[in-house]
C-alpha positions as CSV (number, residue, x, y, z in Angstrom):
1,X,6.5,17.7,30.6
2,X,8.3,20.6,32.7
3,X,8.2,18.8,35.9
4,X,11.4,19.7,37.1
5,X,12.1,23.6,36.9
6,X,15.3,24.0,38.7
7,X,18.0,22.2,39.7
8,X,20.9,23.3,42.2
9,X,24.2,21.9,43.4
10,X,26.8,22.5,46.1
11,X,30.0,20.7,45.9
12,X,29.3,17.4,44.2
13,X,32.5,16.1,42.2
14,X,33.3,19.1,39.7
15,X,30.5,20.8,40.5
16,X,31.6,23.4,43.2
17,X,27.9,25.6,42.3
18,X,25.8,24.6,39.8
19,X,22.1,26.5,39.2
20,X,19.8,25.0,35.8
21,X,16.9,26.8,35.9
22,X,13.8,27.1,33.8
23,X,14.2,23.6,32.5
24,X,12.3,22.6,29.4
25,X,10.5,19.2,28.0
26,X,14.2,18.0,26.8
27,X,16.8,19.6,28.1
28,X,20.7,18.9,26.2
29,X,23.5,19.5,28.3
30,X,27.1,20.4,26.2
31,X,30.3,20.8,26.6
32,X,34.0,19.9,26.7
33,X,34.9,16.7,27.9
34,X,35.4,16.6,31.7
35,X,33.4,19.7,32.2
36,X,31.0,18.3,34.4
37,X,28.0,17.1,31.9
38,X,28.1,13.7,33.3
39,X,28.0,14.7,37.0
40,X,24.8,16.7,36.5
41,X,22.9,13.7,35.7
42,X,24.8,11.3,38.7
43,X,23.9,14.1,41.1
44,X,19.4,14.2,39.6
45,X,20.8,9.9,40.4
46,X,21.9,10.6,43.7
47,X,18.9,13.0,44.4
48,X,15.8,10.3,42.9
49,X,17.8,6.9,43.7
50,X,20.1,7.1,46.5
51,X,23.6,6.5,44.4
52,X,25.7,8.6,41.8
53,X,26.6,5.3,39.7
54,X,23.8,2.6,38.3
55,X,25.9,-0.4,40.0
56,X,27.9,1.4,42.5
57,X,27.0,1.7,46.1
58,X,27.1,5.5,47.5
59,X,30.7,7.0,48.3
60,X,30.7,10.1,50.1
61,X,34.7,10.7,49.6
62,X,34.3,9.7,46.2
63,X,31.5,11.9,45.3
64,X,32.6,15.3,47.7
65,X,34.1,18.0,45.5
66,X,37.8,18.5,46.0
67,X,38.0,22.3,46.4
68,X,35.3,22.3,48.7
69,X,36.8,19.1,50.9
70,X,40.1,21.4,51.3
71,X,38.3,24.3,51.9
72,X,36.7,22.5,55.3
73,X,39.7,21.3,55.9
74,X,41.6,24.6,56.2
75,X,39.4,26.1,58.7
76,X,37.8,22.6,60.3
77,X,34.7,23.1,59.2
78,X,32.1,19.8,58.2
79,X,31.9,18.6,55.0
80,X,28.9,18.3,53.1
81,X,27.4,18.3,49.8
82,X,23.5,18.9,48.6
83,X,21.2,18.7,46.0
84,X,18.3,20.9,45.6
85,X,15.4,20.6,42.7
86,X,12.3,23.1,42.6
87,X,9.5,21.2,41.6
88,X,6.1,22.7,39.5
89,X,3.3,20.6,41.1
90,X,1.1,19.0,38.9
91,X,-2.3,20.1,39.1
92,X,-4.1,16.9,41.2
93,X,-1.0,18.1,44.0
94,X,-1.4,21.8,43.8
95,X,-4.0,21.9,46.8
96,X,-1.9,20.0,49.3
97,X,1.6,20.9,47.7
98,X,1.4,24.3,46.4
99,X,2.2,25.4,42.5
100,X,5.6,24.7,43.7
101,X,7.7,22.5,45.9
102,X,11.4,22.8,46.5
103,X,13.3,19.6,48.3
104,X,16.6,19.7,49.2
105,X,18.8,16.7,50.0
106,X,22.1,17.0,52.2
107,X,24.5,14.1,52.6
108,X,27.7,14.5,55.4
109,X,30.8,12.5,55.3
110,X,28.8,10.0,57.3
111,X,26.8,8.8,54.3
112,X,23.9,10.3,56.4
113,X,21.4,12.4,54.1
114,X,19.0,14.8,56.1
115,X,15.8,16.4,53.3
116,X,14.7,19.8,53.8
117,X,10.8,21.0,52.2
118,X,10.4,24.5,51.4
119,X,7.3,25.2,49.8
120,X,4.7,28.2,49.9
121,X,2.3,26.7,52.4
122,X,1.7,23.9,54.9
123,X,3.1,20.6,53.4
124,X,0.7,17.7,53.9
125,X,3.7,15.0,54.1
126,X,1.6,12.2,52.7
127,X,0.7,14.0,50.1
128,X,4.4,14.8,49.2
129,X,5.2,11.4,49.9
130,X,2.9,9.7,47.1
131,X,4.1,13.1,45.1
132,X,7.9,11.6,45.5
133,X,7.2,7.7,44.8
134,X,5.2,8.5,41.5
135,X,8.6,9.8,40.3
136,X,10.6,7.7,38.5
137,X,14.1,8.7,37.3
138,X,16.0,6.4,34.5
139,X,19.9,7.0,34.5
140,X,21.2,5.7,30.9
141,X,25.3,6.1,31.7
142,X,27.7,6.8,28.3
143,X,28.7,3.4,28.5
144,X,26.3,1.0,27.8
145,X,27.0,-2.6,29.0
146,X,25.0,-5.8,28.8
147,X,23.5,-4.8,32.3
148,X,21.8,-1.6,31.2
149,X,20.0,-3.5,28.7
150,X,19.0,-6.2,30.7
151,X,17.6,-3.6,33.6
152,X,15.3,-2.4,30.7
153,X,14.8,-5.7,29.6
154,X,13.4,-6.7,33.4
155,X,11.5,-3.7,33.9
156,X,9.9,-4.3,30.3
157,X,8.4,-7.5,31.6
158,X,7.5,-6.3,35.1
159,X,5.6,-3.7,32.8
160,X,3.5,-6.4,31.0
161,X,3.3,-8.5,33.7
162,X,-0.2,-7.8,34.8
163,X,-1.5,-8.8,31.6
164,X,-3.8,-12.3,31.5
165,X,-2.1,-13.2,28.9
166,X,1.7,-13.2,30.0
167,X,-0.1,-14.8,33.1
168,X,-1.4,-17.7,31.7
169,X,2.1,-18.3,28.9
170,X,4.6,-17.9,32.2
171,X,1.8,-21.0,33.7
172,X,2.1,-22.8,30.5
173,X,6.0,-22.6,30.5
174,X,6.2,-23.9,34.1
175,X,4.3,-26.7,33.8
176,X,6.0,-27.9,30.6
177,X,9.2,-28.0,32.0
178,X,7.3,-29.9,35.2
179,X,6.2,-32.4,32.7
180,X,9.4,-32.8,31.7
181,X,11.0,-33.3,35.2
182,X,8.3,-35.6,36.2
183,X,10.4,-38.1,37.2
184,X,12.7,-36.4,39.2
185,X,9.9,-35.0,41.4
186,X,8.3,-37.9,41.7
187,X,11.7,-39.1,43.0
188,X,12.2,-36.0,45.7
189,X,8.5,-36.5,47.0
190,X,9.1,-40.5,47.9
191,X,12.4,-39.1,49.7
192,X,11.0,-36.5,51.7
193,X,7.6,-38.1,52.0
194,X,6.3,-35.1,51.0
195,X,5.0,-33.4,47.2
196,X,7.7,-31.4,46.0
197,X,6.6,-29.8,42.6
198,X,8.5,-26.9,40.2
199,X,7.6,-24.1,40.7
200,X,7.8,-20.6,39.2
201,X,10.5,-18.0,40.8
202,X,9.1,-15.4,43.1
203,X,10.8,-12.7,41.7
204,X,9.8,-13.4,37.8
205,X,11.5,-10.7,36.5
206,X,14.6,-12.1,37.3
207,X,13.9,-15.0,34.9
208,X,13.1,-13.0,31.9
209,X,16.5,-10.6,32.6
210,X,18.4,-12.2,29.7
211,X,15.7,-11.8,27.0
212,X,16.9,-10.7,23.6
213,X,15.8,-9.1,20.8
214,X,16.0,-10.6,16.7
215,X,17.0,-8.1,14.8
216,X,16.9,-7.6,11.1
217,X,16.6,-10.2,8.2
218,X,19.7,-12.5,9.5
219,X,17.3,-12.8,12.7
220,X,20.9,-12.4,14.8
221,X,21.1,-11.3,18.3
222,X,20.5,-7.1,18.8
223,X,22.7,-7.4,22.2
224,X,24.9,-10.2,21.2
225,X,25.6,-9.2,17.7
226,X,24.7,-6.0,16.3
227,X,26.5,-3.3,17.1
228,X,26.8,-0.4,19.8
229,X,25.1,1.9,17.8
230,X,22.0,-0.5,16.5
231,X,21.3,-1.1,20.2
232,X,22.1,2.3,21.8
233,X,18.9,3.3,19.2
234,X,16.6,0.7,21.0
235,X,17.3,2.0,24.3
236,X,14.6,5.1,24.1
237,X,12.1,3.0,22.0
238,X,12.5,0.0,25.0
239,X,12.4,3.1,27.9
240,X,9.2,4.5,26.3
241,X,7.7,1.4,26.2
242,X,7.9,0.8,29.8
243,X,6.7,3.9,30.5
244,X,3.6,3.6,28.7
245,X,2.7,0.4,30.7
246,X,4.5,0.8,33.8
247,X,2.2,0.7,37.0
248,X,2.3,3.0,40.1
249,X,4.9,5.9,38.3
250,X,3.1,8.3,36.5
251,X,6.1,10.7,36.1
252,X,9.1,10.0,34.4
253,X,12.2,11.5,34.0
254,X,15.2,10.2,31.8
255,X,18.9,11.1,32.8
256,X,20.4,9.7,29.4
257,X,24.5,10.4,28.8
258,X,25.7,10.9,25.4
259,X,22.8,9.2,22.9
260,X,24.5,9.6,20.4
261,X,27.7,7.3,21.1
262,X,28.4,4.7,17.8
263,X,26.0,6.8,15.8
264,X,26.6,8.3,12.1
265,X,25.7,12.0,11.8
266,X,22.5,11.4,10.0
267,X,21.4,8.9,12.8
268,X,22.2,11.1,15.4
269,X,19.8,13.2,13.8
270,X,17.0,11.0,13.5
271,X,18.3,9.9,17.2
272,X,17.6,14.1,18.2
273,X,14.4,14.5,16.4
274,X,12.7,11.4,18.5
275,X,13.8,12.5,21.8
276,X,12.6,15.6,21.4
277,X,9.3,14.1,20.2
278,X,9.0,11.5,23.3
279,X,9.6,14.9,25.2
280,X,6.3,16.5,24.4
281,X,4.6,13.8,26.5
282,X,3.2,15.1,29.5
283,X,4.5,12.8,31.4
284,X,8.2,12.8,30.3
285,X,10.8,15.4,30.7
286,X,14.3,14.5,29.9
287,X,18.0,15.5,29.8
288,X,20.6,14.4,27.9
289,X,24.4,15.2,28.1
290,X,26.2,15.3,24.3
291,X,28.8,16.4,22.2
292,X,27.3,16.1,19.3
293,X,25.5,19.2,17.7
294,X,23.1,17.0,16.0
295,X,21.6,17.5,19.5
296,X,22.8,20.9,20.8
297,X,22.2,22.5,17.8
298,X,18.8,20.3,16.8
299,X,16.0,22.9,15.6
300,X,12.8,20.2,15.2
301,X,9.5,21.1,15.7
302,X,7.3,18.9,17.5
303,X,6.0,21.0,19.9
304,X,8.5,19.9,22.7
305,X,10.3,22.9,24.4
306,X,14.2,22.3,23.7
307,X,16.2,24.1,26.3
308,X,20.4,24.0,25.7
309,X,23.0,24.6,28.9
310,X,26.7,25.0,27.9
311,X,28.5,23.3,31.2
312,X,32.1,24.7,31.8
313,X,34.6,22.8,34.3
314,X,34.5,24.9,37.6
315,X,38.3,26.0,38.7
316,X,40.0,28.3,41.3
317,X,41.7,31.6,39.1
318,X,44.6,33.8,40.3
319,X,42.5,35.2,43.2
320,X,41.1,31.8,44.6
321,X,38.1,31.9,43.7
322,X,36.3,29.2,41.6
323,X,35.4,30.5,38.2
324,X,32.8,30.3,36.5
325,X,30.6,31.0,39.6
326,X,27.6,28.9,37.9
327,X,29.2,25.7,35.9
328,X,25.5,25.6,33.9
329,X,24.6,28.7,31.1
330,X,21.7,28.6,29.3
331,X,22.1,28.9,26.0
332,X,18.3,30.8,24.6
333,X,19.9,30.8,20.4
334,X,21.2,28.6,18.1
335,X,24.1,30.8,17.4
336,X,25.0,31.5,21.4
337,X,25.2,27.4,21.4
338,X,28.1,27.7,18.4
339,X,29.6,30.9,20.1
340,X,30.4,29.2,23.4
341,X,31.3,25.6,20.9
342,X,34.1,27.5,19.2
343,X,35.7,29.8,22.1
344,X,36.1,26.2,23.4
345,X,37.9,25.4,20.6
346,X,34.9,22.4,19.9
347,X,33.0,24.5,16.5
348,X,35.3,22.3,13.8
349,X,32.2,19.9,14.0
350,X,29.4,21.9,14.0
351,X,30.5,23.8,10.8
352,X,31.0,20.7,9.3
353,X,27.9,19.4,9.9
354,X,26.4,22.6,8.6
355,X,28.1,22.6,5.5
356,X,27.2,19.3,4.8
357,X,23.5,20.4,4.6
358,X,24.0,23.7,3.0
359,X,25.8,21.2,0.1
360,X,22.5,18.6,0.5
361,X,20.1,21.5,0.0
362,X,22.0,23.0,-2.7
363,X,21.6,19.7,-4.5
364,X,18.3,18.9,-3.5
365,X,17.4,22.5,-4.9
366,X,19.1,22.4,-8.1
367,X,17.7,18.6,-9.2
368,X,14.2,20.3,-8.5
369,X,14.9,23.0,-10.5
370,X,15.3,21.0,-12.9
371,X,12.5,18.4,-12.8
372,X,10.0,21.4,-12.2
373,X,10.7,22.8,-15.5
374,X,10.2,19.5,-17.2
375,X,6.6,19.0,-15.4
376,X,5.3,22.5,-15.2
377,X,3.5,22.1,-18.2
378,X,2.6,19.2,-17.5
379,X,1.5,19.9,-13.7
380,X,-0.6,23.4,-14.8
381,X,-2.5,20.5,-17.2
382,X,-3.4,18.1,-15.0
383,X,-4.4,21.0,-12.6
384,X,-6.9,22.5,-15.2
385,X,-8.0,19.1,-15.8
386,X,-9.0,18.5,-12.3
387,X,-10.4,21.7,-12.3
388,X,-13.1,20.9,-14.3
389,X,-13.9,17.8,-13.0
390,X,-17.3,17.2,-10.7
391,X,-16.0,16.6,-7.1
392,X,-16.4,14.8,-4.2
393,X,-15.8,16.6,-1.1
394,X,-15.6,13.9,1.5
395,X,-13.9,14.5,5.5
396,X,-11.0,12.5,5.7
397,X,-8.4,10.5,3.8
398,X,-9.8,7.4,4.4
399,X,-13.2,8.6,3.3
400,X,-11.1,9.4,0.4
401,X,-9.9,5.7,-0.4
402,X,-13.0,4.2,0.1
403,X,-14.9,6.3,-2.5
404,X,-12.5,5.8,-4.7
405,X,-12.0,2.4,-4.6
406,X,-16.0,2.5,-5.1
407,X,-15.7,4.6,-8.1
408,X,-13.4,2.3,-9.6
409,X,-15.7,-0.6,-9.9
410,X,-17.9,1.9,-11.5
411,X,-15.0,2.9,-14.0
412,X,-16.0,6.3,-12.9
413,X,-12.2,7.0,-11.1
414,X,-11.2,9.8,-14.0
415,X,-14.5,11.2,-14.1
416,X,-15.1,12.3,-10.7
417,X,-12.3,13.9,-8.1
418,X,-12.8,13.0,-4.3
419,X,-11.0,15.6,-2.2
420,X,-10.3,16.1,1.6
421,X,-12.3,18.4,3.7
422,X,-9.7,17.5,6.6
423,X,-12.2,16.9,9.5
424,X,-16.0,17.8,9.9
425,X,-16.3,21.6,9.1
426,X,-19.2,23.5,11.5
427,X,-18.8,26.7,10.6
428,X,-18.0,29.1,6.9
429,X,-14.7,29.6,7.6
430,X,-13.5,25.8,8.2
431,X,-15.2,24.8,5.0
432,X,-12.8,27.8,2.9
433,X,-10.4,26.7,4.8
434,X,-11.1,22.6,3.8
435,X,-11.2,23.8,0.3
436,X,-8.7,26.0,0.0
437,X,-6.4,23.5,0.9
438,X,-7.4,21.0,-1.4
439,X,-7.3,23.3,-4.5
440,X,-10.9,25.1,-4.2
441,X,-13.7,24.2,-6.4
442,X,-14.7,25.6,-9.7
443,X,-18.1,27.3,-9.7
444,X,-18.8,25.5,-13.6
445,X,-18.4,22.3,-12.4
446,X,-20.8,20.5,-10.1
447,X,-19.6,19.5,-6.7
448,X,-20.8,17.3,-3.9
449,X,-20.3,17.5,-0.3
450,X,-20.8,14.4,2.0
451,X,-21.0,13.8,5.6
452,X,-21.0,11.1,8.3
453,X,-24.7,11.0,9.0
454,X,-23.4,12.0,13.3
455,X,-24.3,15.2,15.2
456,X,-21.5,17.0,13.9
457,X,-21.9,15.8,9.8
458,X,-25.6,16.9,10.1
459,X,-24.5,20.6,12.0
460,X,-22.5,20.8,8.8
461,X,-25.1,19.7,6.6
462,X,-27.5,22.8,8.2
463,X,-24.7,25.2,8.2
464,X,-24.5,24.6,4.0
465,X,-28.5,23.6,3.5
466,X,-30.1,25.2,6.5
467,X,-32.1,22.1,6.6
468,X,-31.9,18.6,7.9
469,X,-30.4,15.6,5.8
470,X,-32.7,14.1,3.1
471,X,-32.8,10.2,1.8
472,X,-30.9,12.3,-1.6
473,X,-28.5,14.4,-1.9
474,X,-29.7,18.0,-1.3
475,X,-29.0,21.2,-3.5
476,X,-27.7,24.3,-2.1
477,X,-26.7,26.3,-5.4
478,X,-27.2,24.8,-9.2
479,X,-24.3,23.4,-9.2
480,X,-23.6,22.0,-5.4
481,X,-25.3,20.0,-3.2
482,X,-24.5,18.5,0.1
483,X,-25.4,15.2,1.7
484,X,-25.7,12.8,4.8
485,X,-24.7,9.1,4.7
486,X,-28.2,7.5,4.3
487,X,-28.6,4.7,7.4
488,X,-28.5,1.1,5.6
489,X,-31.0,-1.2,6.7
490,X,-28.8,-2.9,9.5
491,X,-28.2,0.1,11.2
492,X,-32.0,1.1,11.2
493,X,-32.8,-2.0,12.8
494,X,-30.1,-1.2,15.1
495,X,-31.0,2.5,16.3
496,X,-35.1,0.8,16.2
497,X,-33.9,-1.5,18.7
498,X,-32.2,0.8,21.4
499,X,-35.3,3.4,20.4
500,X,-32.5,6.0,18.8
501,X,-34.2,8.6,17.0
502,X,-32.7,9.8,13.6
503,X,-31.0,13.2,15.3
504,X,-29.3,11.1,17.7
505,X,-27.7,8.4,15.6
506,X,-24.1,8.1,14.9
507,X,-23.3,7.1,11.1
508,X,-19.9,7.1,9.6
509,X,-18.4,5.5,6.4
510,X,-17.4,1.5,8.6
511,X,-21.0,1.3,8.6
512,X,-21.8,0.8,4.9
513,X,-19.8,-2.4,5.2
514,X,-21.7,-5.2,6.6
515,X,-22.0,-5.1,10.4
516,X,-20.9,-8.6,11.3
517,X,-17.7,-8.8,8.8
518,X,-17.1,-4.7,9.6
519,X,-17.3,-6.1,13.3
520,X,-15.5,-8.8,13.3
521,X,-12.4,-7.1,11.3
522,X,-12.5,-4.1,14.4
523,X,-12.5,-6.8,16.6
524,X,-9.3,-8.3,15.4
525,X,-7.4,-5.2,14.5
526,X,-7.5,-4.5,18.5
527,X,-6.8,-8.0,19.5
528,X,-3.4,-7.3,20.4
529,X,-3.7,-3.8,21.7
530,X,-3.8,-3.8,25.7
531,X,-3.2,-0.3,26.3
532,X,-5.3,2.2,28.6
533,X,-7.2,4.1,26.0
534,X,-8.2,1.1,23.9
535,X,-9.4,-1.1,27.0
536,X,-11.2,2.3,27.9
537,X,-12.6,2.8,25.1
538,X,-14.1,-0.7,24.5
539,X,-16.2,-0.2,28.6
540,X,-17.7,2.9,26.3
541,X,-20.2,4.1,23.5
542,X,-19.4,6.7,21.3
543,X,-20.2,10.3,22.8
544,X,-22.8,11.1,21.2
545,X,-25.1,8.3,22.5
546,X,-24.1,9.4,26.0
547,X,-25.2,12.6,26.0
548,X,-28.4,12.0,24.1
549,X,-29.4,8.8,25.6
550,X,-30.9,7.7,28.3
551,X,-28.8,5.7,31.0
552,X,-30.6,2.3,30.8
553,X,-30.2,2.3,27.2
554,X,-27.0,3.5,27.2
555,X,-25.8,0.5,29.8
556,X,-27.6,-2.3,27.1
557,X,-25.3,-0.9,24.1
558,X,-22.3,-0.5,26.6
559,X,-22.9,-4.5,27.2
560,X,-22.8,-5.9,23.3
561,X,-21.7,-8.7,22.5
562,X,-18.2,-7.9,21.1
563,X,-17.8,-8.6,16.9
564,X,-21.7,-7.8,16.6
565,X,-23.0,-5.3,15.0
566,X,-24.6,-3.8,17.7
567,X,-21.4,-3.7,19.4
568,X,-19.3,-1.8,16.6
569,X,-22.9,0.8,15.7
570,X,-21.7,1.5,19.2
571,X,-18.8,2.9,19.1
572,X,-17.3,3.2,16.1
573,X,-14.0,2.4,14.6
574,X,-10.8,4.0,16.6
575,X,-9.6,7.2,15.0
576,X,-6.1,5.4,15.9
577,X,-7.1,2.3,13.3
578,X,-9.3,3.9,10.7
579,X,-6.8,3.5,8.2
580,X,-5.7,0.0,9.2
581,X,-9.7,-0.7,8.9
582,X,-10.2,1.2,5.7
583,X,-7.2,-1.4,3.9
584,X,-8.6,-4.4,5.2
585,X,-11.8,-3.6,4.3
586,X,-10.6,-2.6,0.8
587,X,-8.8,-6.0,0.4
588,X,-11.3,-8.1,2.0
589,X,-14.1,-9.7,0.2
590,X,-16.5,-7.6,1.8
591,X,-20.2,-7.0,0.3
592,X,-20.5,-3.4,-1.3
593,X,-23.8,-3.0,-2.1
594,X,-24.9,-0.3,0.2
595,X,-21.5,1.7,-0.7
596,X,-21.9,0.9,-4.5
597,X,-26.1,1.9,-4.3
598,X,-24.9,5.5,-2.6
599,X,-22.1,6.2,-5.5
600,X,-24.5,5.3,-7.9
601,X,-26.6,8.0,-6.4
602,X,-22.9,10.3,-6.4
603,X,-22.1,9.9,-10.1
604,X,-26.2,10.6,-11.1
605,X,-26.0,13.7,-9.3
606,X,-22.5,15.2,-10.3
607,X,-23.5,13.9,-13.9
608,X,-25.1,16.5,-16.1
609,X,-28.7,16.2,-15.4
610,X,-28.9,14.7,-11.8
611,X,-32.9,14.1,-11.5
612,X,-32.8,14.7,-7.6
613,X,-36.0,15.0,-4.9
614,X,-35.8,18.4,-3.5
């Protein structure tokens, strides 16, 4: 998320001017020590939560910059500092906003802060308002104390608080220890003539503040025992979760000082890669101060954009003026971000670090060398082998375990490949594409391709056919053939019920299983899971039935009874748990016949003289 695009400072500590523009999803912030790094994410603090320190209350003399205080002093002039951050509106805010917003916050040696909008058109001020308070901004400072853990730890329950469940445990709790004190309540009441009962604290989060977490096989304390850098590496994961199931904010920013304190190089890594992924959100932009190039000189892909800014302490030169004029430069290339690390003398690291994985990849390289020449001939064997075998083109991976599991019982596993098409191919050049990444196929040796019996298996089935799926595999050249999932008996009493016509239905692979164990075992696989989508998507039917449907009948299949069948021919299986599904099944005691009956019908028509209805 690029909420924030700029961000400007007068005069705050050590920053006499300070400009960061074009911020990115995660944004690294380097330099020497005492350049300033720190006070970049106390003034975004000061700007989102009214204080430059987590458990300090606001101190204008403390936080004025010291050039700047002499300055006013020399020709009596006010003192003053400010904080100014151009915003890029989200899209719901763009007609009352504008594409952008800039606010700018003063504060005077009162304490008194005045805010200034600038934006491109009339600002409607509730608007901006409910902009503002769907803004939360997490400051993680370098040093980590039990009391930035235990912030987290409070916010993670007032996150989860909602939930029935924690509703109805925090209930049980009370009353237990009620039971307990029974007879000292029964004492109060016959003082005071009146019922006096325990009761829960107002402010719950309060009682869960000291929580803890058990970490690792000794089961020992993470807060109390482990050490700094086991539980700096929660931090994130804990900050994440709370903003996944937060209420009210919807925009989150982390100010996070130096992650990779008490970490080995090869953590601080690991620790680089997985902010950069939780930056890719779009609804989480972050920045980070460090001295460690594992993040300043991090080059992962996920999609996040990784903008650097070398900060350099701000100091008066021979002619009284404060150089540099900008303490923030943005560093665009890996090798500007070295440059600036070794003219401040800070590069001895870095090429370490470098050197280090030139030697890993050197090894890596040379062992493979090796092993590749022992298994070449090997490898171009096995490759010719599969080759000739019939295959199985199925679409996913978990298509892939479940036929071949079937096979198995068949002892047909080394007589028949079962490959990957990746997804649900529509048109000629996703099916090359599906096979040329599996290997391709061999025009002497028969091959098979089969589809989820849905609207898009049976566009793919016309694409390859130009007809509609048959009860039997159909054949498209002498030796390929393509086929739909034929509906087992359940589901045709299913899609007879609801009046579904054979066009309309929605068939995958769960479905051969039968529908009140394949039910039941969805049903508990999202026991636990309380989040948005999944809550969503049990209030829905799959897509296909809503487009194709009318609304009555649509509102009857909404309104199955969940761990039916009619429930799970409904909707489907997550994509999110198909592969938890697809291992249960597997080692579950489930009845196979309608899978086994349809790989009967595979192996007969991949064998040498499939006797097929055309």
């Amino acid at each position: 998320m690029r909420l924030i695009k700029k961000i400007e400072v007068r005069y705050l500590r050590s920053l006499y001017e300070l400009n960061l523009d074009k911020a990115g999803d995660l944004n690294v912030v380097f330099g020497r020590n005492d350049s300033g790094k720190s006070n970049l994410l106390r003034a975004m603090n000061l700007f989102f939560n009214g204080k430059t320190e987590p458990y300090q209350p606001f101190d204008f003399n403390l936080d004025m910059s010291d050039p700047r205080k002499a300055e006013a002093r020399a020709v009596k002039g006010k003192q003053f500092f400010w904080i100014k951050i151009t915003f890029t509106c989200p899209k719901n805010y763009q007609n009352a906003l504008g594409n952008e917003i800039v606010i700018k916050k003063q504060w005077n040696r009162e304490g008194n802060m005045t805010q200034t909008t600038m934006g491109g058109k009339d600002i409607n001020q509730a608007r901006l308002t409910r902009f503002l308070n769907e803004i939360n901004f997490t400051y993680i400072p370098a040093v980590k104390d039990m009391n930035v853990y235990a912030d987290l730890i409070e916010r993670m329950y007032g996150a989860a608080a909602e939930t029935p469940e924690l509703t109805s445990a925090t209930t049980d709790f009370i009353d237990a220890i009620s039971g307990q004190a029974s007879a000292l309540t029964k004492q109060l009441t016959a003082i005071f003539q009146t019922e006096t009962n325990l009761a829960p604290p107002t402010d719950m989060q309060r009682l869960f503040r000291n929580l803890d977490f058990s970490h690792g096989a000794d089961r020992h304390s993470l807060f109390r025992q482990k050490g700094d850098g086991v539980k700096a590496r929660h931090l994130p994961e804990i900050l994440h979760f709370i903003n996944q199931n937060e209420a009210g904010n919807k925009y989150y920013l982390w100010g996070f000082e130096e992650p990779e304190n008490s970490l080995d190089l090869g953590a601080a890594k690991d620790e680089a890669a997985r902010f950069a992924d939780f930056g890719k959100r779009d609804d989480t932009q972050i920045f980070v101060t460090s001295h460690s190039p594992a993040f300043y000189l991090s080059e992962v892909d996920t999609g996040a954009e990784i903008r650097r800014f070398f900060i350099t302490k701000q100091e008066k030169n021979g002619d009284d003026e404060i150089a540099p004029k900008n303490a923030a430069k943005p560093i665009d290339m890996i090798a500007d971000a070295e440059t600036e690390m070794e003219q401040a003398g800070l590069l001895q690291l870095p090429f370490v670090i470098r050197k280090m994985d030139e030697h890993q990849k050197a090894l890596e390289e040379s062992e493979t060398v090796r092993s590749l020449q022992a298994a070449e001939v090997g490898a171009l064997k096995s490759t010719i082998s599969e080759l000739t075998k019939p295959t199985l083109f199925v679409e996913g991976k978990h298509d892939v375990t479940l036929f071949t599991d079937a096979l198995e019982r068949q002892n047909q596993e080394n007589q028949i490949a079962v490959k990957e098409l990746g997804g649900t191919p529509n048109k000629t050049h996703e099916f090359f594409s599906g096979l040329l990444g599996n290997g391709g196929i061999n025009a002497g040796a028969k091959t098979l391709f089969l589809f989820d019996n849905d609207k898009a298996g049976r566009s793919s089935h016309n694409t390859l056919c130009k007809s509609q799926p048959k009860t039997m595999p159909t054949k498209i050249t002498s030796n390929a053939f393509a086929w739909a999932l034929p509906f087992t008996a359940e589901f045709k009493a299913f899609t007879k019920k609801y009046g579904i016509q054979d066009n309309q239905a929605f068939f995958t692979a769960e479905f051969l299983y039968p529908a009140s164990a394949a039910s039941e075992l969805c049903a508990e696989l999202l026991l636990d899971d309380k989040t948005k989508e999944i809550m969503s998507w049990k209030k829905c039917i799959h897509g296909d039935y809503n487009t194709s449907l009318s609304q009555a009948i649509s509102v009857d299949m909404r309104n199955a009874d969940e761990e039916t069948g009619d429930w799970l021919f409904a909707r489907g299986v997550p994509n999110d748990y198909k592969e938890q599904f697809s291992n249960q099944a597997l080692s579950r005691d489930f009845d196979t016949t309608d899978l086994d009956a349809i790989v009967t019908t595979i192996i007969k028509t991949l064998g040498q003289n499939p006797d097929i209805d055309h």
